[in-house]
ROVOKE-302044 format. One record per residue (C-alpha): residue in one letter; y, z negated, x negated. Coordinates in steps of 0.25 Angstrom, whole numbers, plus 5000, padded with zeros to 4 digits. Last residue first. Example, Ala and Ser with C-alpha at 12.3 -4.5 7.8 and 13.67 -1.06 7.14 Angstrom:
residues 2
S/4996/4971/4945
A/4982/4969/4951
END
This chain:
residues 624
X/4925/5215/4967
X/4923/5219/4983
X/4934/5221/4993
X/4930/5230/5006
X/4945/5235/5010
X/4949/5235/5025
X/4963/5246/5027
X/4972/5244/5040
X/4983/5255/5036
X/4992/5253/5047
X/4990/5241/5059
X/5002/5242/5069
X/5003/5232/5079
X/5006/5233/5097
X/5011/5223/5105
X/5009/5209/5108
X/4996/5205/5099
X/4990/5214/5088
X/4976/5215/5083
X/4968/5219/5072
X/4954/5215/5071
X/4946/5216/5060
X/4932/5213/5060
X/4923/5211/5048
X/4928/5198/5043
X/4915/5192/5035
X/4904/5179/5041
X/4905/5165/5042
X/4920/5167/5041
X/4926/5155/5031
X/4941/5159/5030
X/4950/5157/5017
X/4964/5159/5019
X/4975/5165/5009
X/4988/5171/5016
X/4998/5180/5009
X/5012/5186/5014
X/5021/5193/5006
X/5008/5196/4999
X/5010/5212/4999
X/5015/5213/5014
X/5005/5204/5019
X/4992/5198/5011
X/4982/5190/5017
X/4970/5182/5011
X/4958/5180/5020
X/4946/5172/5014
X/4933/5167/5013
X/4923/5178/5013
X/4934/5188/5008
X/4946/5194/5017
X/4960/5199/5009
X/4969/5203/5020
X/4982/5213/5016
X/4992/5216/5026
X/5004/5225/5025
X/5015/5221/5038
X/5023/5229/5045
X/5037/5225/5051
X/5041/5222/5036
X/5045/5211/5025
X/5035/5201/5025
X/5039/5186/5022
X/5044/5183/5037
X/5028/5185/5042
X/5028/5170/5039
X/5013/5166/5034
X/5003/5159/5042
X/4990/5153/5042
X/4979/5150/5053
X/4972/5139/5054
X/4957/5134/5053
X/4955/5128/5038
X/4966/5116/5039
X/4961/5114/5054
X/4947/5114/5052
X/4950/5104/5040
X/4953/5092/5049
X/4956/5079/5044
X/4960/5084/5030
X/4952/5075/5020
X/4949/5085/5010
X/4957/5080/4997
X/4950/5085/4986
X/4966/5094/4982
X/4971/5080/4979
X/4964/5078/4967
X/4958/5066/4961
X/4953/5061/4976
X/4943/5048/4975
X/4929/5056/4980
X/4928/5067/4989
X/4920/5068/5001
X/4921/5083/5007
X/4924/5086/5022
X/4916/5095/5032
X/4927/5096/5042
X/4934/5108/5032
X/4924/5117/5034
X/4929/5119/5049
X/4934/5134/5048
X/4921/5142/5045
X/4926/5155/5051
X/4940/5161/5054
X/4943/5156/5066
X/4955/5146/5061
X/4957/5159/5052
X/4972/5163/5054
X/4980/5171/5046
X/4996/5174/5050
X/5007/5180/5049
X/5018/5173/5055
X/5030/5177/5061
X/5029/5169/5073
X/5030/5180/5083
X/5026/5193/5073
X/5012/5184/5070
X/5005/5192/5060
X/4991/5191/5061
X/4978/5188/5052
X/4966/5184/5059
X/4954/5175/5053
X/4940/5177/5061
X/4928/5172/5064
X/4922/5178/5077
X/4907/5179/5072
X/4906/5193/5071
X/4919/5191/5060
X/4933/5193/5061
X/4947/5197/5055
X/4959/5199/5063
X/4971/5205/5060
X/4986/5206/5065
X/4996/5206/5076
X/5006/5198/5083
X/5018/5201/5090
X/5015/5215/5092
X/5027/5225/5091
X/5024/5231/5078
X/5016/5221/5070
X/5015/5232/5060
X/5004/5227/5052
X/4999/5234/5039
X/4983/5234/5033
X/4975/5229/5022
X/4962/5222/5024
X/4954/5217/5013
X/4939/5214/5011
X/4929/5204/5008
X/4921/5199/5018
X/4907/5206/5015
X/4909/5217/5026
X/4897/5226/5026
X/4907/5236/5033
X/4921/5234/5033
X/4930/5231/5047
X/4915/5231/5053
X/4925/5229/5066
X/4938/5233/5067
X/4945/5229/5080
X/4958/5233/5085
X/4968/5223/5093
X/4980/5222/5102
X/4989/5232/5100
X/4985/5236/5088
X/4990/5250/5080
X/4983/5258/5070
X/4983/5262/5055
X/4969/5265/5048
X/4956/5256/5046
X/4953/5262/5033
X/4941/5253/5025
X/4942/5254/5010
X/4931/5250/5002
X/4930/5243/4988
X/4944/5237/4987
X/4942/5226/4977
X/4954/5232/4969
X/4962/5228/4977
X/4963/5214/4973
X/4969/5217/4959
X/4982/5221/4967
X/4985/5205/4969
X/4983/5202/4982
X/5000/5199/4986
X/5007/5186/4985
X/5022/5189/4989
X/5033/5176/4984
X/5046/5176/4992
X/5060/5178/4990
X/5070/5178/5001
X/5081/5186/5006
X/5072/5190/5018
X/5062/5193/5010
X/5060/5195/4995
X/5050/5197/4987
X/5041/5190/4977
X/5029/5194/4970
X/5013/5187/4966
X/5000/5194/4964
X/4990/5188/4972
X/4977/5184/4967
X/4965/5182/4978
X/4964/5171/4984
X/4954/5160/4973
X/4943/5153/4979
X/4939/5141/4980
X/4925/5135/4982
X/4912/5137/4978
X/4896/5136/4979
X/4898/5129/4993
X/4908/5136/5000
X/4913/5131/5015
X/4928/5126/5011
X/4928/5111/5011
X/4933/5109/4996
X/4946/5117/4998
X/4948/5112/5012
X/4963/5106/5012
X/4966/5111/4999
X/4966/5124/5003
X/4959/5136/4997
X/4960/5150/4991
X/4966/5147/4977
X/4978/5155/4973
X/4978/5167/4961
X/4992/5173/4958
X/4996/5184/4951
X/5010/5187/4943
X/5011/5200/4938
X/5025/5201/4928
X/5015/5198/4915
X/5000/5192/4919
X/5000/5181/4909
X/4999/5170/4918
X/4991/5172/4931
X/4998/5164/4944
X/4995/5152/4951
X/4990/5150/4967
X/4984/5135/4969
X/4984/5137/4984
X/4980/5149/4994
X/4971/5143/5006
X/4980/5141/5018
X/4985/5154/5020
X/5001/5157/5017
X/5002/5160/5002
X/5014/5161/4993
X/5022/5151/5002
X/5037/5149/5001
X/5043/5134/5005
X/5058/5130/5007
X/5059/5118/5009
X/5066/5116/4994
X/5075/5128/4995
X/5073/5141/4990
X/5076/5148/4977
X/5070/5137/4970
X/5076/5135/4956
X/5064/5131/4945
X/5070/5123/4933
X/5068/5123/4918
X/5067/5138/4912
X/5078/5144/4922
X/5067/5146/4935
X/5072/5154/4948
X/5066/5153/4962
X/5054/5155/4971
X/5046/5144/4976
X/5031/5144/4979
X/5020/5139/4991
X/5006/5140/4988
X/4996/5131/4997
X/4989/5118/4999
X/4983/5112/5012
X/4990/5114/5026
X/4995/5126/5033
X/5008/5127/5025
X/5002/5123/5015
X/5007/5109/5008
X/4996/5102/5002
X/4995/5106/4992
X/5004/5114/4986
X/5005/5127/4977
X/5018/5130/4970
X/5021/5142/4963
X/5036/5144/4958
X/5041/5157/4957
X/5052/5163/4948
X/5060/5172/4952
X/5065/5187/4948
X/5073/5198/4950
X/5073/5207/4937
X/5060/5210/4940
X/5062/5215/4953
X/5049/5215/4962
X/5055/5209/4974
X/5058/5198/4965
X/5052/5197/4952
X/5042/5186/4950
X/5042/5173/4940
X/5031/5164/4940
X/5029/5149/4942
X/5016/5144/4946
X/5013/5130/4950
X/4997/5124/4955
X/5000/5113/4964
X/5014/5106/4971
X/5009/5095/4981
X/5015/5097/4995
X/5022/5090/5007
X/5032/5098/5008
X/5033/5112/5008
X/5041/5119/4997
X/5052/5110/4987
X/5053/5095/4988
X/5051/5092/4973
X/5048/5108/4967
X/5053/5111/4954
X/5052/5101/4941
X/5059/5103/4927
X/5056/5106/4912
X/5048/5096/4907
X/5044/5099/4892
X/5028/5101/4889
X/5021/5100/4874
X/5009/5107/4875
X/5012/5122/4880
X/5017/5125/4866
X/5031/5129/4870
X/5033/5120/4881
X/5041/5120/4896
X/5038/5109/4909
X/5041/5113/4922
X/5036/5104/4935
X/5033/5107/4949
X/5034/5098/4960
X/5028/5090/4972
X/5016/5083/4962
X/5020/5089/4948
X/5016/5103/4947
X/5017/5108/4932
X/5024/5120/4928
X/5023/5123/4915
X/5033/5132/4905
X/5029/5138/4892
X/5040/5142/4883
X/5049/5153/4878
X/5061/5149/4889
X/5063/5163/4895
X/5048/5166/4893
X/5044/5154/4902
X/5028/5155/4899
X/5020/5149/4910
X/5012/5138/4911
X/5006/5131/4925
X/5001/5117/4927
X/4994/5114/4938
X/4998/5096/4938
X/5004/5085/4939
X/5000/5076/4952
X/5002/5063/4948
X/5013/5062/4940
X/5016/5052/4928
X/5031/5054/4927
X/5031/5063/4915
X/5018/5070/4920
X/5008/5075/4910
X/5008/5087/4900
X/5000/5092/4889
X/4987/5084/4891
X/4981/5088/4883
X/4984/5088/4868
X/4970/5093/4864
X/4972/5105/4873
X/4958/5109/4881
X/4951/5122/4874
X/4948/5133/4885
X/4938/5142/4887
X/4936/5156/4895
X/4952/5158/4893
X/4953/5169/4884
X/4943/5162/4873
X/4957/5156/4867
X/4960/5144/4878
X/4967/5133/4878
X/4968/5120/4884
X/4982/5114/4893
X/4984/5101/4898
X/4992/5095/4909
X/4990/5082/4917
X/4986/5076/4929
X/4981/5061/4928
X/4973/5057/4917
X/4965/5046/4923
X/4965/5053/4938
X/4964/5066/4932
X/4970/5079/4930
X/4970/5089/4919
X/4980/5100/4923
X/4979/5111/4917
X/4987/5121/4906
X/4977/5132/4901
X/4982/5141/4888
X/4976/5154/4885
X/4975/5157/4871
X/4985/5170/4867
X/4989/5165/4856
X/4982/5153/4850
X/4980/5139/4855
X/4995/5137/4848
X/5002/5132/4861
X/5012/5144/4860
X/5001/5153/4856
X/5012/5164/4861
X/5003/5171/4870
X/4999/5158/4876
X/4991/5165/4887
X/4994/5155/4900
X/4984/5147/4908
X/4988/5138/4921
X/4985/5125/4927
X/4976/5118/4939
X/4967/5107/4937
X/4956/5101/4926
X/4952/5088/4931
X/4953/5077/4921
X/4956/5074/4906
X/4942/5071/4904
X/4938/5087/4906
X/4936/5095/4916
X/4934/5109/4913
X/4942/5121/4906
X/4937/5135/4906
X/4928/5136/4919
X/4914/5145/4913
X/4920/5160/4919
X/4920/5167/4931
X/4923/5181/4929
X/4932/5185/4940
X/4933/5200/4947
X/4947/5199/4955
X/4958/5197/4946
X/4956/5209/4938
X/4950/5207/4926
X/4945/5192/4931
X/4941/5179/4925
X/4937/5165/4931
X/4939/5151/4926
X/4936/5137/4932
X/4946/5126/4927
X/4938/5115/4929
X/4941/5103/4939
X/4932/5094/4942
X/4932/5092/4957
X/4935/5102/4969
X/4923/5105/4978
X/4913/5115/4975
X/4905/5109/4965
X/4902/5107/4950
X/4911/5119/4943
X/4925/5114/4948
X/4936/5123/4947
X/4951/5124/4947
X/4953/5139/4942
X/4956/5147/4931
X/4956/5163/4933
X/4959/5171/4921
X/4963/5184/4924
X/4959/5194/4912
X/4964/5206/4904
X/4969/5198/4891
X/4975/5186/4900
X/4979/5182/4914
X/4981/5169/4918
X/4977/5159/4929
X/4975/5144/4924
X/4973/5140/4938
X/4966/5144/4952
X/4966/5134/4959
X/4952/5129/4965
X/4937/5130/4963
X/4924/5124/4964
X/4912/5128/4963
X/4905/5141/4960
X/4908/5154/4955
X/4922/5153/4957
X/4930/5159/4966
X/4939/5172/4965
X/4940/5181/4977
X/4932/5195/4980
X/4920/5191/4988
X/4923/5176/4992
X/4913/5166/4994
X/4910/5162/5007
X/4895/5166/5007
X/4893/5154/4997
X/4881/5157/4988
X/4886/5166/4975
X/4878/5166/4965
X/4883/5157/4954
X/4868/5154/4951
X/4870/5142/4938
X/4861/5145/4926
X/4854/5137/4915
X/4848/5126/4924
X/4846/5112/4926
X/4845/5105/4938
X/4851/5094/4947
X/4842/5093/4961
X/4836/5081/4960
X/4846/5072/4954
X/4857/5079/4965
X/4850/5073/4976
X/4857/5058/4972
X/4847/5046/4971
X/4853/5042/4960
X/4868/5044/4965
X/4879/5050/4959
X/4890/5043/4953
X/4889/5050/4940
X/4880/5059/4930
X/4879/5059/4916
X/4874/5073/4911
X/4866/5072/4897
X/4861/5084/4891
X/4851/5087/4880
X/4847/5098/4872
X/4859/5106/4872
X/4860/5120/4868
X/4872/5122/4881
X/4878/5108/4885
X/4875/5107/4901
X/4884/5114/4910
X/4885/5109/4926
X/4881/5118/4935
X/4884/5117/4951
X/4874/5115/4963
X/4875/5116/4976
X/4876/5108/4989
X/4864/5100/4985
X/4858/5089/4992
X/4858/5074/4997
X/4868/5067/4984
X/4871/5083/4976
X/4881/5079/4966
X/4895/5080/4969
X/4901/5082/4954
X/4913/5077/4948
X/4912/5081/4933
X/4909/5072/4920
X/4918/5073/4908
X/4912/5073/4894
X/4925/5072/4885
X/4919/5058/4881
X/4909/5066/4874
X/4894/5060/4874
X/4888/5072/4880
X/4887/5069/4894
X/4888/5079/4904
X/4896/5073/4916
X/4893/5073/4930
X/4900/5063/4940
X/4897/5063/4954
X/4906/5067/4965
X/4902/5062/4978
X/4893/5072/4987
X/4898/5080/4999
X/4898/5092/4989
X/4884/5089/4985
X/4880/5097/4970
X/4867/5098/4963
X/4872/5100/4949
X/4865/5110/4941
X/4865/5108/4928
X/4866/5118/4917
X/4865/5127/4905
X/4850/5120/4903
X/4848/5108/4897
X/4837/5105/4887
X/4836/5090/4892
X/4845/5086/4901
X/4848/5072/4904
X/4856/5068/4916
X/4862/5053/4916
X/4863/5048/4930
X/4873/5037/4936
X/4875/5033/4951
X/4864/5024/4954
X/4861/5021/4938
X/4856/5027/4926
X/4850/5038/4934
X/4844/5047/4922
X/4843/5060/4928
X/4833/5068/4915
X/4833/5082/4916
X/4825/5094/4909
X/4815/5094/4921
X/4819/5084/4929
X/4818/5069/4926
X/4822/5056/4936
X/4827/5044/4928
X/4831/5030/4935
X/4838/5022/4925
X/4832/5009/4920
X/4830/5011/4907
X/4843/5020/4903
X/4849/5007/4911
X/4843/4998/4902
X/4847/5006/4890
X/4859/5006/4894
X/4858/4990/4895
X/4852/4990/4881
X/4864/4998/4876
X/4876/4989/4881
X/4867/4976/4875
X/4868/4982/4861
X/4882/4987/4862
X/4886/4972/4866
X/4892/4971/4880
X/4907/4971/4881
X/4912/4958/4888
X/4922/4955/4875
X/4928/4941/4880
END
């Protein structure tokens, strides 16, 4: 038996409906409340925007602009149920007369029907005291790895995992920003959205300076990972011809899906192999990386897999890179480099960067080391989803994501959060018969020296004190400076506030360590304030650690086995949320954020059990 209704009974009961439906009216907008949990939006003369009142404790509702396509994908949005925390812009069509926006599985009776409005211009002015002076972030809402990073025609193109309706992860965009010199970002419209084929996740961007995939030479090509429950996670690529601001989605997509039906598939990175004259791809496949090769970037040919059972355990393989490096700066000594980042896995708990070093013949990757062994690129807790530039000739720099996994979505911002580290330039060298991977501040990041503060050379012998360490301190400057532990066994830095917060940065002789510790640091119990989250799509919205004090309030460690010397070069990085360490050219590197409730402006250096040398102990003032 056929139980479809009639056509002519099907319209007189949404006619009904229309009849029955509770209507309020503002201004140029109409809320039709078709039901409890349902209302139709209708604008008349729309202006460029409307502005969403959002509740991050809220349930996602749905909110689609309605213009009879089945293209037309509606956003995860947490409408404001008791009040606003915020609010976010959602485009309207430009030269329209009339918009419809369909809203979903928000209530009638909801706060956010009183307070949606229209207008032709969004404030971006900055409201959250913790964002940082000289880092990248974006403008507003959400934001985490950085993808699609290349270099083209004078500019860095920064892509990023970003959601533009609220400040927690959801609806994933690729936000875009763009920089001269890796540090001043134009933040531009996001250049390729959600779409019907899922979220749009990490990937990479090459210049197809052979039109390989007949977009036009030079076009920048996007691979990305579309990923859904319906769809799963697959790869697709669009294109771009405008120098990256827009990007037209492949017809043919997806371009490559699991041969055995994979769950978590994903990141892809493209490189050219110039040995073999083709494009290679690694793609992380659950607990290992995968190698597929192409000569037009749309039909893809399995090469191998690297990584079952290798670095620390348990883990999730994320976001590869794959580059090739001299050895101790000897170009006609070199290895190549697998990037892996992995979540969970750090070393202090959450996600991290580890990497393998070893050689590559066109179809397999050989570890130098063995499968337990594990080599870390960073040793803070907040430095994940690190990729390289393409197109940047023998310099290879990196760009990681400042954040963990653990509280990503708890961190006390409002108008944003994520941020990026600041880009590192990447090396290897060899110690103790070894070869390792340095991540230095790229040199760009000098050039925000504005004011140079002399401290001198002197010795410690237990501590010396320098308060109003820079006048009309904002909270962004960098300390330089070398250690000569000497006979002490412990000895390093201290950095405070009037209020008694602090992070100190010291290198343990005893234990080998040196070491960042900010369980004093400031606001350290943000974490207790957990998020509600819907059915999880994504791993990385998990936030139900049972105590998220204790993964914000610890203290870091990296083995002081990596340096070469008895004296130690030192570069800190502090901005409003964060301390990023350097030793001996990025031997050691150590990404934290830290919440002070007001700037750094004492230093204190001290030394314990005998007596330290501190030489050349500069304070820069930073300022783009």
């Amino acid at each position: 038996m056929n139980a479809r209704k009639p056509l002519f009974l099907l319209s007189a009961a949404l006619m009904s409906a229309a009849f029955t439906a509770c209507v309020q009216t503002k201004e140029n907008i109409r809320l039709e409340h078709v039901n409890d949990t349902t209302t139709i939006v209708h604008i008349q003369n729309p202006s460029k925007y409307l502005l969403l009142p959002v509740q991050e404790t809220s349930a996602e509702g749905k909110v689609k602009l309605d213009t009879g396509n089945p293209a037309d994908m509606a956003m995860d949005v947490r409408l404001a149920v008791d009040s606003a925390d915020y609010f976010v812009p959602f485009e309207l069509p430009e030269g329209a007369d009339e918009a419809t926006v369909v809203i979903g599985k928000v209530n009638k009776n909801a706060a956010c029907w009183n307070l949606i409005e229209m207008s032709d211009t969004f404030d971006v002015t900055n409201t959250d005291y913790y964002r940082p002076l000289y880092h990248h972030t974006p403008l507003y809402g959400w934001m985490n790895d950085a993808n699609g990073l290349v270099y083209q025609d004078g500019e860095y193109h920064l892509y990023y995992q970003y959601n533009p309706y609220g400040s927690l992860w959801g609806n994933m965009h690729w936000g875009h920003s763009v920089s001269k010199d890796l540090m001043h970002w134009d933040h531009l419209k996001p250049a390729i959205a959600r779409d019907t084929l899922g979220h749009i996740f990490s990937g990479s961007v090459v210049v197809d300076n052979k039109n390989s995939a007949g977009f036009g030479k030079d076009a920048l090509i996007a691979f990305y990972t579309s990923a859904s429950d319906e769809h799963g996670q697959i790869q697709c690529m669009a294109y771009s011809n405008d120098k990256g601001r827009t990007y037209t989605k492949y017809e043919g997509n997806p371009i490559l899906t699991p041969f055995d039906g994979l769950k978590d598939f994903r990141d892809p990175k493209v490189f050219w192999y110039e040995p073999a004259q083709k494009w290679y791809m690694i793609v992380s496949a659950d607990k290992e990386m995968r190698f597929y090769s192409s000569s037009d970037m749309k039909e893809w040919k399995y090469l191998s897999g690297f990584g079952k059972g290798y670095g620390v355990q348990p883990n999730q393989f994320e976001c590869p890179d794959f580059v090739q490096l001299p050895v101790d700066g000897d170009p006609n000594k070199k290895k190549w480099v697998m990037i892996v980042n992995i979540n969970p896995g750090c070393l202090f708990g959450g996600s991290a960067t580890e990497y393998f070093v070893g050689d590559f013949d066109g179809t397999t990757f050989v570890c130098d080391n063995k499968p337990e062994t594990t080599k870390w690129l960073d040793f803070g807790k907040d430095h994940y989803a690190t990729v390289c530039f393409s197109n940047t000739g023998d310099r290879v720099v990196a760009v990681p994501w400042m954040s963990n996994w653990q509280y990503a979505n708890l961190t006390p911002t409002k108008q944003f959060r994520g941020i990026n580290a600041l880009p590192r330039e990447l090396s290897l060298y060899t110690q103790n018969g070894e070869i390792y991977m340095a991540a230095n501040a790229a040199k760009e990041v000098q050039a925000l020296r504005k004011e140079t503060r002399d401290l001198g050379s002197f010795e410690v012998e237990k501590e010396q004190i320098t308060d109003n360490l820079l006048a009309d301190n904002k909270g962004a400057y960098e300390l330089e400076m070398d250690i000569t532990p000497g006979n002490a066994s412990k000895v390093g830095i201290e950095l405070s506030n009037a209020k008694g917060e602090h992070t100190t940065i010291y290198l343990d002789l005893k234990s080998g360590r040196a070491v960042m510790d900010r369980t004093e640091s400031g606001i350290t119990d943000f974490g207790k304030k957990a998020v509600p989250h819907e059915k999880e799509t994504h791993d990385h919205r998990k936030t139900n650690s049972i105590n998220y004090k204790d993964d914000f309030a610890l203290a870091t460690w990296a083995p002081l086995s990596l340096c070469a010397g008895k004296t130690y070069h030192l570069n800190v990085f502090v901005d409003k949320c964060s301390v990023e360490l350097f030793v001996d050219g990025g031997r050691i590197a150590m990404t934290n954020l830290v919440f002070p409730t007001e700037v750094y402006n004492t230093l204190k250096c001290f030394a314990e059990g005998g007596k330290a040398a501190f030489g050349q102990v500069k304070a820069y003032r930073l300022s783009l």
